[in-house]
TORMIPA-246572 format. One line per 2 residues: their letters; for each residue y negated, x negated, z of N, C-alpha, C. Coordinates in steps of 0.2 Angstrom, whole numbers, plus 5000, padded with zeros to 4 digits. Atoms other than C-alpha are relative to their C-alpha. Layout:
% residues N
a) Y/X/Z/Y/X/Z/Y/X/Z  ...;
END
This chain:
% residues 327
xx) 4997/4997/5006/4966/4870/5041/5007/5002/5002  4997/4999/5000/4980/4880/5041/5006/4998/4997;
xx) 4994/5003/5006/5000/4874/5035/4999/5007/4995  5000/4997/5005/5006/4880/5020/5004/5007/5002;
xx) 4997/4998/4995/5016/4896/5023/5006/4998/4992  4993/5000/5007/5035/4899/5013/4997/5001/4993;
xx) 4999/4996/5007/5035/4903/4996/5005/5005/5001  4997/4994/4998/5040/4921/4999/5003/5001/4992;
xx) 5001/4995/5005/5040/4927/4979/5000/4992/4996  4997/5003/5005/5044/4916/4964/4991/5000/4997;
xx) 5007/5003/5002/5026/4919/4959/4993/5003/5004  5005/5002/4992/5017/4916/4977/4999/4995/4998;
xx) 5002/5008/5002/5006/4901/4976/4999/5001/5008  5001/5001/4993/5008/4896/4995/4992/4997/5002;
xx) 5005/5004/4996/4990/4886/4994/4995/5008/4998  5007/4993/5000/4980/4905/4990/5002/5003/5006;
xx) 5001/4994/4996/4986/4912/5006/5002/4996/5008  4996/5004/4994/4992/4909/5024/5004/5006/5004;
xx) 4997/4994/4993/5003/4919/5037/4994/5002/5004  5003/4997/4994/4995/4933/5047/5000/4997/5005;
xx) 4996/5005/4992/4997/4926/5064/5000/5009/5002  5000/4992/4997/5002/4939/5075/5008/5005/4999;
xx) 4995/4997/5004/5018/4945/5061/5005/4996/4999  4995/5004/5000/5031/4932/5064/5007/5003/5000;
xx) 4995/4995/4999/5043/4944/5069/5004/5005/4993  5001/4994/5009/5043/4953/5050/5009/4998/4998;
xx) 4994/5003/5003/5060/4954/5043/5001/5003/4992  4999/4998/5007/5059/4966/5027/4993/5002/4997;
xx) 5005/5001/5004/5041/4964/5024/4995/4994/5002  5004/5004/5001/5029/4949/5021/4995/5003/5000;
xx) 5007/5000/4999/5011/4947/5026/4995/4994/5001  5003/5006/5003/4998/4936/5020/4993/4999/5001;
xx) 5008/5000/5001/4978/4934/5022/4997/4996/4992  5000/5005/5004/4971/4926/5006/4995/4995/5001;
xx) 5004/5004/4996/4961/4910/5009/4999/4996/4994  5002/5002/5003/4952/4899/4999/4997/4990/5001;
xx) 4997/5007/4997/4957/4881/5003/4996/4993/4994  5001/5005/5005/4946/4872/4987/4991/4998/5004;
xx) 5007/5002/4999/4927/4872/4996/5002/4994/5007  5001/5002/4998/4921/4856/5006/5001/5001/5006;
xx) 5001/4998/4991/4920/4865/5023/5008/5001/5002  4991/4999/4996/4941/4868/5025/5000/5006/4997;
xx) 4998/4996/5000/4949/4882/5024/4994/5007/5001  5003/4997/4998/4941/4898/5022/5002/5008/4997;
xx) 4998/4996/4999/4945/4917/5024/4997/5005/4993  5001/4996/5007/4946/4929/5007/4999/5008/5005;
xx) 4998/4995/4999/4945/4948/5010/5004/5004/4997  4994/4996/5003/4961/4952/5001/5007/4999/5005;
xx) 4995/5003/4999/4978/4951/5009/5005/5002/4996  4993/4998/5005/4996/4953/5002/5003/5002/5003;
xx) 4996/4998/4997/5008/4965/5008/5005/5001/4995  4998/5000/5004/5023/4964/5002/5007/5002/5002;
xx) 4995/4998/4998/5042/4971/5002/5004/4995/5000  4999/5006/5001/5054/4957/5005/5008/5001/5003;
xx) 4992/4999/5001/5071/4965/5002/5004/4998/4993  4998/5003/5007/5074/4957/4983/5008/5002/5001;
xx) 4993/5001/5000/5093/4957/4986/5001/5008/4999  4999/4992/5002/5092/4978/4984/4996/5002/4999;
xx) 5006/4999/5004/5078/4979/4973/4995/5004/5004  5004/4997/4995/5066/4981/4988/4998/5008/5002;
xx) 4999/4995/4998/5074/4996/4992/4997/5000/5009  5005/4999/4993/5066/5003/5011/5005/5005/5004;
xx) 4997/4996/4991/5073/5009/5030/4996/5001/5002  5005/4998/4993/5066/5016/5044/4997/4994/5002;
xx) 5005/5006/4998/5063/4999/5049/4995/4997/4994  5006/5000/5004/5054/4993/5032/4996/5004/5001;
xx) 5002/4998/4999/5045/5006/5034/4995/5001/5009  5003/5002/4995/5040/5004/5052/4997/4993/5000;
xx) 5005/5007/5001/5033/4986/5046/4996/5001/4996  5006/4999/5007/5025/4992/5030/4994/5004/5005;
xx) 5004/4996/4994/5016/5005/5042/4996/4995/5003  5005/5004/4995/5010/4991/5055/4998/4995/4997;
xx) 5004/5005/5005/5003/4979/5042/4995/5003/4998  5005/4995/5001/4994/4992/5034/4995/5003/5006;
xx) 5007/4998/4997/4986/4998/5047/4997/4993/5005  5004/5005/4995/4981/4979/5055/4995/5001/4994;
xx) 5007/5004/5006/4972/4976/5037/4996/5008/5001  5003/4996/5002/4965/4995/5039/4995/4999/5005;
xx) 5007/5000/4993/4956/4991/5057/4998/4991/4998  5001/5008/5000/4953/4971/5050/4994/5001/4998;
xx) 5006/5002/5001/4933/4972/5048/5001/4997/4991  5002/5003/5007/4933/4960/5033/5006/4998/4993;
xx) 4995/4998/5005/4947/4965/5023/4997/5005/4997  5001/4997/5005/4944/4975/5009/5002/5004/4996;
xx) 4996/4999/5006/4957/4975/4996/5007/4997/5003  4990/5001/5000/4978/4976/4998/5002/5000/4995;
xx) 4995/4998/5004/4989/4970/4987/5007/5002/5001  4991/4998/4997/5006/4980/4989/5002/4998/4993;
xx) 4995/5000/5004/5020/4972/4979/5005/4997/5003  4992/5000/4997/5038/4967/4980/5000/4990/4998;
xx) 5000/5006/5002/5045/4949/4982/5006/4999/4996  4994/5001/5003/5057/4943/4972/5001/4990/4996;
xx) 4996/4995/5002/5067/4939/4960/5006/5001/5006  4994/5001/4998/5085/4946/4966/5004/4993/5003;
xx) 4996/5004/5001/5094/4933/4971/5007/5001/4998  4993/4999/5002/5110/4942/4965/5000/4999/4992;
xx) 5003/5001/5006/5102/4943/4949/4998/5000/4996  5006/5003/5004/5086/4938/4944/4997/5005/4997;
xx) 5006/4996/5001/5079/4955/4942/4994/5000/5004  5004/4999/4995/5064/4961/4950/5000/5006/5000;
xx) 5003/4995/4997/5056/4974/4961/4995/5001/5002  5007/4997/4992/5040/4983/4968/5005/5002/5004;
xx) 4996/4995/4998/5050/4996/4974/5005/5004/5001  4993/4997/5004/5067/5005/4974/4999/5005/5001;
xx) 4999/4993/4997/5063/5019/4984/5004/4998/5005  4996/5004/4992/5073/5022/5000/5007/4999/4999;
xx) 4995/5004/5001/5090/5013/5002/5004/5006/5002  4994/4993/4999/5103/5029/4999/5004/4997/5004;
xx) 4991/5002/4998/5117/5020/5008/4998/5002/5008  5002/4998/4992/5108/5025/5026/4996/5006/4999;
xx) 5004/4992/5001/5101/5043/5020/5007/5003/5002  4998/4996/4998/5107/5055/5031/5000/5007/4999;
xx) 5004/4994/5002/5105/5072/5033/4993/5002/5006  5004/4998/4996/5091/5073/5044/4995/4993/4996;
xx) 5006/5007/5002/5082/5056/5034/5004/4995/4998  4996/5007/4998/5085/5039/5033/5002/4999/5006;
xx) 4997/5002/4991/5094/5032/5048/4998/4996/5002  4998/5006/4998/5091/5018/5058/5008/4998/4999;
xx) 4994/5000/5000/5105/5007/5058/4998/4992/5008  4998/5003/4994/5111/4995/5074/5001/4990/4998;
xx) 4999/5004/5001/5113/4977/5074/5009/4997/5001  4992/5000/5000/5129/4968/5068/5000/4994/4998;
xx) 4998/5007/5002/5136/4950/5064/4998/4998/4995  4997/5004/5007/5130/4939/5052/5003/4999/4997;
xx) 4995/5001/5006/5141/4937/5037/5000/4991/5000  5000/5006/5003/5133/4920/5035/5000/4994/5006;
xx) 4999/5004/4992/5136/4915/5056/4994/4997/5004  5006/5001/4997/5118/4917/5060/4999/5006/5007;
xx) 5000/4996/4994/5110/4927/5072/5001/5008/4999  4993/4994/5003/5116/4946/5072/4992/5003/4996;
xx) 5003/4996/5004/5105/4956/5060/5001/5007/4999  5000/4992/4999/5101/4975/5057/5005/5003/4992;
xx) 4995/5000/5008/5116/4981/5046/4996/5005/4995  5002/4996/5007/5115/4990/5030/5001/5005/4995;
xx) 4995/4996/5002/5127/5003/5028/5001/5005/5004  4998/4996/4994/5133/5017/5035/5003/4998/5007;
xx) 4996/5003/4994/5144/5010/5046/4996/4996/5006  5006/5003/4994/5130/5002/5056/4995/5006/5002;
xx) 5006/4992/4998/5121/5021/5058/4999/4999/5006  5002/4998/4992/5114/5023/5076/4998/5007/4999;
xx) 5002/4994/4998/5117/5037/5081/4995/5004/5005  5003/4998/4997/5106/5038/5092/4991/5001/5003;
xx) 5007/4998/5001/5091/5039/5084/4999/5004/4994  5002/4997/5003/5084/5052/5074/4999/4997/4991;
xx) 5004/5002/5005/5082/5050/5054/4994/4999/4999  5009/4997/5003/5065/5049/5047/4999/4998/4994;
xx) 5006/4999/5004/5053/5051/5032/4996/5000/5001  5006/5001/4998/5039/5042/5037/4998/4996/4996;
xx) 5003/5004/5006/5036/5034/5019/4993/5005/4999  5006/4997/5002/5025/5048/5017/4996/4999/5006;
xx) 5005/5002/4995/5017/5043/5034/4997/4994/4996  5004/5008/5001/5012/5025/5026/4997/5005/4992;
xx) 5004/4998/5005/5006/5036/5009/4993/5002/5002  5006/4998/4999/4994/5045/5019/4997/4998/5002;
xx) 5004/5004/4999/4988/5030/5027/4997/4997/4996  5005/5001/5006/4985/5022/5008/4996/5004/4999;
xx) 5008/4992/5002/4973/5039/5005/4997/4998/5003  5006/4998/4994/4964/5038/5021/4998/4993/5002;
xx) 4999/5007/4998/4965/5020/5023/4990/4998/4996  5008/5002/5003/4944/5013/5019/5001/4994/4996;
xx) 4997/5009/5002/4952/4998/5009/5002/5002/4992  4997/5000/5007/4956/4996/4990/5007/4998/5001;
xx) 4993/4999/5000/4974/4998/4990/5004/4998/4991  4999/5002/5005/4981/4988/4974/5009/5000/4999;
xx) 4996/5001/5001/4998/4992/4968/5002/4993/4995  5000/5002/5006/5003/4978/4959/5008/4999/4998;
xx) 4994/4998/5002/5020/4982/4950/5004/4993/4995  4995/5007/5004/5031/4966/4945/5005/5001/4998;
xx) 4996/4996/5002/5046/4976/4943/5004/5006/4999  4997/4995/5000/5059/4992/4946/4991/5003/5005;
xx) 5004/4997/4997/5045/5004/4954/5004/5011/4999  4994/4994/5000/5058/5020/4958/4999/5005/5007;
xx) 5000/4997/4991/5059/5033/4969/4995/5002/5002  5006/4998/4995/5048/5034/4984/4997/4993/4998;
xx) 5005/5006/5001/5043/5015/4977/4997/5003/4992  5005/5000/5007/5036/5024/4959/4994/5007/5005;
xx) 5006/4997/4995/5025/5037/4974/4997/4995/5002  5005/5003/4996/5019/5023/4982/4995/4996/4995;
xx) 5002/5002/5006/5013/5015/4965/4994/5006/4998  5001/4993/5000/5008/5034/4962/4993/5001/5004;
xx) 5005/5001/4994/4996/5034/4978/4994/4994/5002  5004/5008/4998/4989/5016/4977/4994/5003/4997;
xx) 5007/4999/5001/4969/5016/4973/5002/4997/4991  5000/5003/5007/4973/5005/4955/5009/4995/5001;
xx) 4992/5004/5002/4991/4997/4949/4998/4997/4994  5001/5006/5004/4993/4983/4939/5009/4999/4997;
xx) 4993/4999/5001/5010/4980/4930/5000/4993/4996  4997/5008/5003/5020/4966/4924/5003/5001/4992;
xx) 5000/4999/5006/5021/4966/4905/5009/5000/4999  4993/5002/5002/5041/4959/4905/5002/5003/5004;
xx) 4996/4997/4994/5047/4966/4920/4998/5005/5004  5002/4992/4996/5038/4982/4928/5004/5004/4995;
xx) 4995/4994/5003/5050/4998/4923/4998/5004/5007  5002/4994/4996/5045/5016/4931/5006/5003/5000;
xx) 4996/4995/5002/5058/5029/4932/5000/5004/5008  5000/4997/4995/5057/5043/4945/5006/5003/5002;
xx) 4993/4996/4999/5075/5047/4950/5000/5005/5006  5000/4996/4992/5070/5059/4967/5006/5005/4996;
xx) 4994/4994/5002/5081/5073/4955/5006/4996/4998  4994/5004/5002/5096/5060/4951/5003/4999/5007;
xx) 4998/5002/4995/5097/5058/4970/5002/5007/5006  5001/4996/4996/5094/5075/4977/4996/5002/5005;
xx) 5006/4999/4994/5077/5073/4984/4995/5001/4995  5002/5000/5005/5061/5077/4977/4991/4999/5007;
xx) 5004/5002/4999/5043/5070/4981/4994/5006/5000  5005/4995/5003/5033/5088/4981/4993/4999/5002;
xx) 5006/5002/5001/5018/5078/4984/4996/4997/4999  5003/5003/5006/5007/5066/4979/5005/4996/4995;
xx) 4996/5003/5002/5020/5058/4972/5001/5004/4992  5001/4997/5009/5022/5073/4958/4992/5001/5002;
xx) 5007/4994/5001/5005/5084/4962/4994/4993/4996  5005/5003/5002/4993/5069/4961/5001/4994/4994;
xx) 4997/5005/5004/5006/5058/4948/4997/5007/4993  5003/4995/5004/5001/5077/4937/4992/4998/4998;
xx) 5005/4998/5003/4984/5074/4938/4998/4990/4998  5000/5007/5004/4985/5054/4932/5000/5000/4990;
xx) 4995/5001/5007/4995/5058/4916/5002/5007/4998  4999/4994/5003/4994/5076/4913/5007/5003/5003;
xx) 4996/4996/4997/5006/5090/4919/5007/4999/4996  4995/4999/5005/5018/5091/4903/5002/4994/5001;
xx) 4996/5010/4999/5021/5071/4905/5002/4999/5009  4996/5001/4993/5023/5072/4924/5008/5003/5001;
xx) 4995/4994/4998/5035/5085/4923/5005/4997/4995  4996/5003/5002/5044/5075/4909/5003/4993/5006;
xx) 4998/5005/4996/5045/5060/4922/5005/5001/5003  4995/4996/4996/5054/5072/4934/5004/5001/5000;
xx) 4994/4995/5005/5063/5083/4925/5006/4993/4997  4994/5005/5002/5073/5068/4915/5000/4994/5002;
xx) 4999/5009/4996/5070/5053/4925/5000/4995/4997  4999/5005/5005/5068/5043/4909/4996/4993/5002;
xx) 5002/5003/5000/5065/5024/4911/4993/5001/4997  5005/5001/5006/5047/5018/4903/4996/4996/5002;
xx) 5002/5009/5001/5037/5002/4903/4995/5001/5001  5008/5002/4997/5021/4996/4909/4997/5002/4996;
xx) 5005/5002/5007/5013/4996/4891/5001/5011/5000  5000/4993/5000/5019/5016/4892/4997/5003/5006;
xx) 5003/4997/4996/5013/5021/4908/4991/4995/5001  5008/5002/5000/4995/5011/4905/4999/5005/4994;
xx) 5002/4995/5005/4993/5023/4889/5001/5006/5002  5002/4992/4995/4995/5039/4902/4997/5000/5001;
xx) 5006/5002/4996/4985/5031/4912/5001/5000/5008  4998/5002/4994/4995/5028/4928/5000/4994/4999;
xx) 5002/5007/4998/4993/5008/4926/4990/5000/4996  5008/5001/5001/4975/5002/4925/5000/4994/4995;
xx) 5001/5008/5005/4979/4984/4917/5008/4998/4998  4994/5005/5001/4996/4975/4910/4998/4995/4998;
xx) 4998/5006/5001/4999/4958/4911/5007/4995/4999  4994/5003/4999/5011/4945/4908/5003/4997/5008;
xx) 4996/4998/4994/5021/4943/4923/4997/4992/5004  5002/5005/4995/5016/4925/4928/4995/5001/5001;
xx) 5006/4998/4999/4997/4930/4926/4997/5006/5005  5001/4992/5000/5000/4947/4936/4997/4999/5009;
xx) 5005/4998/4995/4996/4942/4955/4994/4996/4999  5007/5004/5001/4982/4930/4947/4993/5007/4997;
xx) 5004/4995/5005/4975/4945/4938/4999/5007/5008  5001/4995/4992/4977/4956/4957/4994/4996/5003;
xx) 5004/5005/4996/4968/4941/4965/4992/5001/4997  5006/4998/5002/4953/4944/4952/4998/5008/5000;
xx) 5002/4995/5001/4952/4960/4953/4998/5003/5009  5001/5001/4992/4951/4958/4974/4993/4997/5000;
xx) 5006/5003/4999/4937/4946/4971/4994/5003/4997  5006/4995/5002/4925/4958/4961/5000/5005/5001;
xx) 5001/4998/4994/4927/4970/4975/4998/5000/5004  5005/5005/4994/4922/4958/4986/4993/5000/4999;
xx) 5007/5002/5005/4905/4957/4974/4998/5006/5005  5003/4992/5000/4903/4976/4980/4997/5001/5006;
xx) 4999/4996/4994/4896/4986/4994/5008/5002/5006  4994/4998/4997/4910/4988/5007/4996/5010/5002;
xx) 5002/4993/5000/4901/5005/5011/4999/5004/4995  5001/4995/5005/4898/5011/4995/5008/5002/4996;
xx) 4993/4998/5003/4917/5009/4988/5003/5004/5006  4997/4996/4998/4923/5016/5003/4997/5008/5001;
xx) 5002/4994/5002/4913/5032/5001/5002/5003/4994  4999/4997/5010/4919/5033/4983/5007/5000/5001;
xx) 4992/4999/4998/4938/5030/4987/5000/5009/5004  4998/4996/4999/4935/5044/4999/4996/5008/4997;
xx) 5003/4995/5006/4924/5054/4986/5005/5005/4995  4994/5000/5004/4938/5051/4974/5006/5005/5002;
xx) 4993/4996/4997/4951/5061/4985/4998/5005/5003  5001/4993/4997/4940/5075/4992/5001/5007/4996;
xx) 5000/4993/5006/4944/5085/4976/5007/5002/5002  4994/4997/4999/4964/5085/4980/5002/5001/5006;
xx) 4997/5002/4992/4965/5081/4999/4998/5006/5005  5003/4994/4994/4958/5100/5004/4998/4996/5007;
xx) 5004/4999/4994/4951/5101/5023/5002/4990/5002  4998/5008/4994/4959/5082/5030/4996/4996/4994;
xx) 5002/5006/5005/4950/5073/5012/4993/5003/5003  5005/4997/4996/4935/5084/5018/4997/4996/5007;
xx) 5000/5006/4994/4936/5077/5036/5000/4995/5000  4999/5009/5001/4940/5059/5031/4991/4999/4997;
xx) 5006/5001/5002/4924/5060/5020/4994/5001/5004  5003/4998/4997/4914/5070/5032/4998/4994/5006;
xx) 5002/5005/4993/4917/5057/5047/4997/4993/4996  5005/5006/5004/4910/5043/5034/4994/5002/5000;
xx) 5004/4998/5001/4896/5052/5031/4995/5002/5006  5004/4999/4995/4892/5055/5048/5000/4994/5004;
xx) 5003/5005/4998/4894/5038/5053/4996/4994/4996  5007/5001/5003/4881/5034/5037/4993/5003/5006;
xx) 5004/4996/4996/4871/5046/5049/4999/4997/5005  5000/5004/4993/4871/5036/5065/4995/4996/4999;
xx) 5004/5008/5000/4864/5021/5057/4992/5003/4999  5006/4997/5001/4848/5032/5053/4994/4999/5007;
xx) 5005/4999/4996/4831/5032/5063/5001/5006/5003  5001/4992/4996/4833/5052/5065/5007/5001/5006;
xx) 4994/5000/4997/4851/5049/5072/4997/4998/5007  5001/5001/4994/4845/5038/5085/4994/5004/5007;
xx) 5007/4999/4996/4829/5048/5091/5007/5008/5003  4996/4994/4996/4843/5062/5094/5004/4997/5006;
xx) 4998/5002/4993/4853/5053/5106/4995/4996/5003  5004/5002/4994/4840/5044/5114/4994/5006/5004;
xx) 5001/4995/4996/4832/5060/5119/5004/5004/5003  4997/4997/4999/4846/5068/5122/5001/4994/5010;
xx) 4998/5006/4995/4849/5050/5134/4992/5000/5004  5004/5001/4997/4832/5052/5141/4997/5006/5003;
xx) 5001/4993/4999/4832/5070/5146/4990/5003/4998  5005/4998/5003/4818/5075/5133/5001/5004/4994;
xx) 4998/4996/5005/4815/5086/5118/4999/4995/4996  5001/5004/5007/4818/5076/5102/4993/5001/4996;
xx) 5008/5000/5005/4801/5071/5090/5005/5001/4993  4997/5002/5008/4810/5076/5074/4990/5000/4996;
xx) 5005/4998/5007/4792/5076/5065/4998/4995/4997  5000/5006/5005/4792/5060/5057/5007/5000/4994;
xx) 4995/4999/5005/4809/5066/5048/5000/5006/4997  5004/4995/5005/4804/5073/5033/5010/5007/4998;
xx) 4998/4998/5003/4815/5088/5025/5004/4999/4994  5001/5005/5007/4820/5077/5010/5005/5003/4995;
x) 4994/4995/5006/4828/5087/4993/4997/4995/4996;
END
């Protein structure tokens, strides 16, 4: 059986989960398998994990490098066979604080003009080892900005996996898009708050983040999100209908955790054709193709699939006459 891991998050229960192995290295996001540590036999493998932001101190605002972790945990659970359902949330609280956050969006103090920046490694404050600073003055200039948040959006869409926002706090920015793009979000009754500031900062999300945030909650109401960037509450955004459930805040990843395990109940084949069902209406030619390549490796598994390449593999003309026509 494996140890227990930290208590990442105020309300992480360290005996539901264990550290990925592999993800040591992680500095602004956590990574978790969930495990089921009460049956006779030991320890035993859930197919939910927890992915999580793990910058609390600035309301897990996101960098280049956040963003290059969040990226490469997502895509280990997207190639991980028996994973199924992600939940992305934020740890917290603050310790400046004692607020919370999903998400803040990206951290304006390293936006450049070509992106966000990377930034350079600089001294400890607190006489450890040197750390990636956090400010302008740590810029590396000699790498390129990037916006490759909307890279990790389009891995959520295309991704075969129930992707669960679960919102515990501020959800801002490019963190109320990534909430916006999740498969289902769940919110924190005390402490999840929405506000979409991209027009208070001078950026604007002209993608899923509005187009598909429109077809959640109506155009008129998106457009008021936008437009006056007003705060508004979990209990407000479940009556659009951009939250699926609200909970109280200590019940909120108990209530993720159950909604992973009657997932679990399901077809993994059949949710992932309906996920990508669900999205060929807005995702034009590439929702299309994502769905097509399922649909043609449904077709493989077929009797008629194999008699085409095994003729094809035995230099002969295929028998289709045993496959019918079928309407």
């Amino acid at each position: 059986m494996s140890s227990l891991p930290a208590r990442v998050s105020e309300t992480f229960d360290p005996k539901r989960w264990r550290t990925v192995a592999g993800f040591e290295d992680l500095t602004d996001i956590t990574y978790h398998r969930g495990v089921d540590r009460s049956g006779p036999d030991g320890e035993r493998d859930l197919s939910v994990v927890r992915v999580a932001f793990d910058r609390p101190e600035v309301r897990n605002a996101f960098r280049p490098h956040t963003v290059d972790e969040l990226y490469r945990v997502l895509d280990h659970a997207r190639t991980t066979s028996d994973v199924g359902t992600v939940l992305l949330t934020g740890n917290g609280p603050s310790p400046k604080d004692g607020g919370w956050a999903f998400c803040s969006g990206g951290d304006q103090r390293i936006r450049g003009r070509s992106g966000y920046q990377y930034t350079t490694a600089v001294e400890d404050p607190a006489g450890g080892a040197a750390v990636l600073g956090e400010t302008a003055d740590a810029v590396d200039p000699a790498r390129a900005g990037r916006l490759h948040i909307l890279e990790v959006q389009r891995l959520i869409r295309t991704m075969p996996k129930v992707v669960i926002a679960v919102v515990n706090g501020w959800a801002a920015g490019g963190g109320h898009s990534l909430h916006v793009v999740a498969d289902l979000s769940l919110a924190s009754r005390e402490h999840a708050r929405f506000k979409q500031t991209d027009a208070n900062v001078g950026s604007f999300d002209g993608g899923y983040g509005s187009a598909y945030l429109a077809k959640q909650v109506g155009q008129k109401r998106a457009r008021e999100i936008f437009f006056l960037a007003r705060e508004y509450s979990a209990q407000d955004a479940y009556a659009w209908g951009a939250v699926n459930e609200v909970a109280d805040h200590a019940d909120l990843e108990d209530l993720a955790l159950e909604y992973a395990a009657t997932i679990a109940t399901k077809s993994p084949q059949a949710i992932r054709m309906l996920k990508f069902a669900f999205n060929l209406a807005d995702d034009g030619l590439m929702g299309q193709q994502v769905f097509a390549g399922e649909a043609t490796r449904l077709a493989y598994l077929t009797d008629e699939a194999v008699e085409g390449r095994d003729a094809f593999l035995e230099r002969r003309d295929p028998d289709w006459s045993g496959f019918p026509y079928a309407y």
